[in-house]
OpenMM code with the backbone's topology and positions (N, CA, C; nanometers):
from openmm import Vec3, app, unit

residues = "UNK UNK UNK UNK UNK UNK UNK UNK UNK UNK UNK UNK UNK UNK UNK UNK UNK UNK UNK UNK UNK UNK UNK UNK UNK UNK UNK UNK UNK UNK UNK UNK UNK UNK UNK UNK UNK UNK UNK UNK UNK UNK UNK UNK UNK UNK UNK UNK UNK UNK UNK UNK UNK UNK UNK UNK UNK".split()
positions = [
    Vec3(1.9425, -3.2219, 0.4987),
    Vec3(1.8796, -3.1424, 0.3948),
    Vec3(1.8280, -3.0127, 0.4562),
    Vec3(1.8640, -2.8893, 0.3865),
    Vec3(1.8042, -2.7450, 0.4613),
    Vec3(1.6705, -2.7558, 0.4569),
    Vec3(1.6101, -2.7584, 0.5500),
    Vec3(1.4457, -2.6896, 0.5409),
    Vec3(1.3706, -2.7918, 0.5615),
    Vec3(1.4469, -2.9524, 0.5961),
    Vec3(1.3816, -3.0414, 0.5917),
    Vec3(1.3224, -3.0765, 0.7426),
    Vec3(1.2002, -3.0525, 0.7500),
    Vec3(1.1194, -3.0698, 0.9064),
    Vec3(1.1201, -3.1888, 0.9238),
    Vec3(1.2129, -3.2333, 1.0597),
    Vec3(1.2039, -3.3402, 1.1330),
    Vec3(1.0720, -3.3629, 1.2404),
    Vec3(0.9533, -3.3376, 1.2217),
    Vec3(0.8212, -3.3259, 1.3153),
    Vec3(0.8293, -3.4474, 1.4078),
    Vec3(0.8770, -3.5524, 1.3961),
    Vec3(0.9350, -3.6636, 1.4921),
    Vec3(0.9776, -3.7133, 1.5661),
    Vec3(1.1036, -3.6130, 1.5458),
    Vec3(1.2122, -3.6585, 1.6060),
    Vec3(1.2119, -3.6311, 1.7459),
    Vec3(1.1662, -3.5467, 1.8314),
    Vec3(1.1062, -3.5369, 1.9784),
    Vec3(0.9976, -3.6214, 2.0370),
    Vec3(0.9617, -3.6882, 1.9597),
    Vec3(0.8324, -3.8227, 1.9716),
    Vec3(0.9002, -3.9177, 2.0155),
    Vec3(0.7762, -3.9691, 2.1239),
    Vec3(0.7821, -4.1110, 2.2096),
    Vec3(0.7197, -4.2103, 2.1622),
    Vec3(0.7525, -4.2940, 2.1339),
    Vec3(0.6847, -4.4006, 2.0629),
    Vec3(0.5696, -4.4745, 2.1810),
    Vec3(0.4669, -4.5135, 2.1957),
    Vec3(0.4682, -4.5712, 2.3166),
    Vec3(0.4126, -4.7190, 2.2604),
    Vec3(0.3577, -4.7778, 2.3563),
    Vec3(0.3200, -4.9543, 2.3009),
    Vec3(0.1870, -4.9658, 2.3762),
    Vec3(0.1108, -5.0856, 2.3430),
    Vec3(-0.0192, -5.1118, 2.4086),
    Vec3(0.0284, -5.0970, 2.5457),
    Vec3(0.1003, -5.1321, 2.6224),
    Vec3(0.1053, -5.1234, 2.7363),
    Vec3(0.0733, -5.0316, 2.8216),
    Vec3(0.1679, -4.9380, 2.7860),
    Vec3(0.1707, -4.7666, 2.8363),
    Vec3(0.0021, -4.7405, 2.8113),
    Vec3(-0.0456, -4.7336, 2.6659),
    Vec3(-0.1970, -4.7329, 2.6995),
    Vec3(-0.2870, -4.7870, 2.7362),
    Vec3(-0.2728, -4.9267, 2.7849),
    Vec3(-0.3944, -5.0057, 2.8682),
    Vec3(-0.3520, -4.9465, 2.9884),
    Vec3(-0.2218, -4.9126, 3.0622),
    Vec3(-0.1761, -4.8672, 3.1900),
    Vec3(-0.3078, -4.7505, 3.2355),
    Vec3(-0.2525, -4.6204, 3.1535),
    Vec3(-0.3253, -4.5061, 3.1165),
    Vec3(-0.4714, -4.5250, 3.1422),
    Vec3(-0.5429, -4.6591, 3.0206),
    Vec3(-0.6862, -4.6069, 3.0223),
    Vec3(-0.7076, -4.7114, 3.1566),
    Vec3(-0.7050, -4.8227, 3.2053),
    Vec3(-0.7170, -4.9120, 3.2892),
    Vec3(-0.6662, -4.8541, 3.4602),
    Vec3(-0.5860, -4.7697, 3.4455),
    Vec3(-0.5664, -4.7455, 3.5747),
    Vec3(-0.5530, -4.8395, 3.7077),
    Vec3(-0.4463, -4.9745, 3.6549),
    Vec3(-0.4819, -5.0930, 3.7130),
    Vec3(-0.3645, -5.0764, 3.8476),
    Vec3(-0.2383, -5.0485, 3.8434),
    Vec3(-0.1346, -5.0108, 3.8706),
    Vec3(-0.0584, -4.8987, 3.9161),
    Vec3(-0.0856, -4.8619, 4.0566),
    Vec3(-0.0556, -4.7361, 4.1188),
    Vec3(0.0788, -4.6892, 4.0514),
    Vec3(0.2104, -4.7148, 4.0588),
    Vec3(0.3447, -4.6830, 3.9997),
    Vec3(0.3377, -4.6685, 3.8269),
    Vec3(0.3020, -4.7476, 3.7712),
    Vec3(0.3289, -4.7567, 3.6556),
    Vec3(0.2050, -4.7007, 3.5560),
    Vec3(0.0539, -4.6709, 3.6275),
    Vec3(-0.0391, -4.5706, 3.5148),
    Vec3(0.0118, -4.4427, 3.5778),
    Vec3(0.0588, -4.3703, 3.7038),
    Vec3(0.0949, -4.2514, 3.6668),
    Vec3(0.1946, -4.2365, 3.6091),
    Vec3(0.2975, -4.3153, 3.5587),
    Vec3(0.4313, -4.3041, 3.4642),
    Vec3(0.3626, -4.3072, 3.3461),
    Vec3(0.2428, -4.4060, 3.3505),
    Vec3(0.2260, -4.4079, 3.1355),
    Vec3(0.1610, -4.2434, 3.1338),
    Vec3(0.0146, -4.2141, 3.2474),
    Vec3(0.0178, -4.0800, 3.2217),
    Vec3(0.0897, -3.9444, 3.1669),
    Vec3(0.2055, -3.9963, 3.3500),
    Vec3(0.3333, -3.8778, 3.2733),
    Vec3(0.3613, -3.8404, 3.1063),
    Vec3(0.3651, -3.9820, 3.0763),
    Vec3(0.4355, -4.0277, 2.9676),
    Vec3(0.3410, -3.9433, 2.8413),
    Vec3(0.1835, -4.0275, 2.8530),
    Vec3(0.0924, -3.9530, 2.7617),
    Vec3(0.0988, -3.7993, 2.8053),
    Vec3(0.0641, -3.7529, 2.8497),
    Vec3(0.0324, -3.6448, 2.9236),
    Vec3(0.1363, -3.5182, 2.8989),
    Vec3(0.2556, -3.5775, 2.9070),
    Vec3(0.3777, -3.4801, 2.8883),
    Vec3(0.4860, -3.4397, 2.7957),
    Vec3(0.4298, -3.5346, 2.6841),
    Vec3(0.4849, -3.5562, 2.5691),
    Vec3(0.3749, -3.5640, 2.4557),
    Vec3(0.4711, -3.5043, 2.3078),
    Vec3(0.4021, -3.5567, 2.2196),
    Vec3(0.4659, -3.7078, 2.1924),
    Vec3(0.3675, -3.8064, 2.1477),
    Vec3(0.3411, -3.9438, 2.1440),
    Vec3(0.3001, -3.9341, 2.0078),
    Vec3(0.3690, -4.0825, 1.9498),
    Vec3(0.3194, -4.1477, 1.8284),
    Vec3(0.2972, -4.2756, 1.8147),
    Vec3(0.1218, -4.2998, 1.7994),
    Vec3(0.0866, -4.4221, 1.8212),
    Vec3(0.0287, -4.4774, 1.6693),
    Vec3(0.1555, -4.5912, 1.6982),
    Vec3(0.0884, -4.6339, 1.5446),
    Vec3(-0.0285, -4.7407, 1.5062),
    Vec3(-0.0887, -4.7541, 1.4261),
    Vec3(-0.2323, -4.7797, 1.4127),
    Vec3(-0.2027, -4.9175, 1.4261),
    Vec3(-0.1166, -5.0247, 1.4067),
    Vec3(-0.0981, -5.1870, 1.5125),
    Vec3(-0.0853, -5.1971, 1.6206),
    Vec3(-0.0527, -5.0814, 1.7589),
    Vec3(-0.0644, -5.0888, 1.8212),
    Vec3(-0.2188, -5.0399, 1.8761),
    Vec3(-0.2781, -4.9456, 1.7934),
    Vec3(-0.3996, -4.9706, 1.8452),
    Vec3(-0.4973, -5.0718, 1.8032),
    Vec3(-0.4749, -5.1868, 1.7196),
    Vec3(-0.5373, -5.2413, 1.7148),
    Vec3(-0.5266, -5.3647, 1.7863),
    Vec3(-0.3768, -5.3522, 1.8348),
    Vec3(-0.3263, -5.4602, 1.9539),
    Vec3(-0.4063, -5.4117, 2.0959),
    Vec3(-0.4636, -5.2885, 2.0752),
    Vec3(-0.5241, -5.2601, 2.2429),
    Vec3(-0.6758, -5.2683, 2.2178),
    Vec3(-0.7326, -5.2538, 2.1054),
    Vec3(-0.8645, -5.3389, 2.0686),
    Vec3(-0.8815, -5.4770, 2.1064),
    Vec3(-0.7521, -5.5509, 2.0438),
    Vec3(-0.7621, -5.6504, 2.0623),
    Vec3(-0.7871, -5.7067, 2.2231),
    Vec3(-0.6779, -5.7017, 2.2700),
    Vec3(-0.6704, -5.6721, 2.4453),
    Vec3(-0.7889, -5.6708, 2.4873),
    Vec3(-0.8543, -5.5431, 2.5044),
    Vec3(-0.9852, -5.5231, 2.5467),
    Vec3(-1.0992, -5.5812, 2.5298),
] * unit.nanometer
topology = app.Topology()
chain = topology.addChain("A")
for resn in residues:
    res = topology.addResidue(resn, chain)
    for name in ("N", "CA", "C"):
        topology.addAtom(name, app.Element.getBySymbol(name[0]), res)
């Protein structure tokens, strides 16, 4: 469709993981990858996964 904005379609989906990595900093290799990950991209986090990292915590 002309004119139709895909705002998405360059988005990373990520999962609780990538963000307990991130805020927990438990894991030398794999929180600076979720960083990268947050950090270097736009990200779309959908609101079950944050309530899966509530949960978690």
């Amino acid at each position: 469709m002309p004119g139709l904005k895909l705002w998405w379609i360059n988005m990373k989906i990520i999962d609780a993981n990538i963000i307990l990595r991130y805020l927990l900093n438990d894991h030398d290799d794999l929180s600076a990858k979720a960083a990268t990950i947050i950090e270097n991209n736009k990200v779309l986090l959908l609101k079950e996964v944050v309530v899966e990292v509530i949960y978690i915590s």
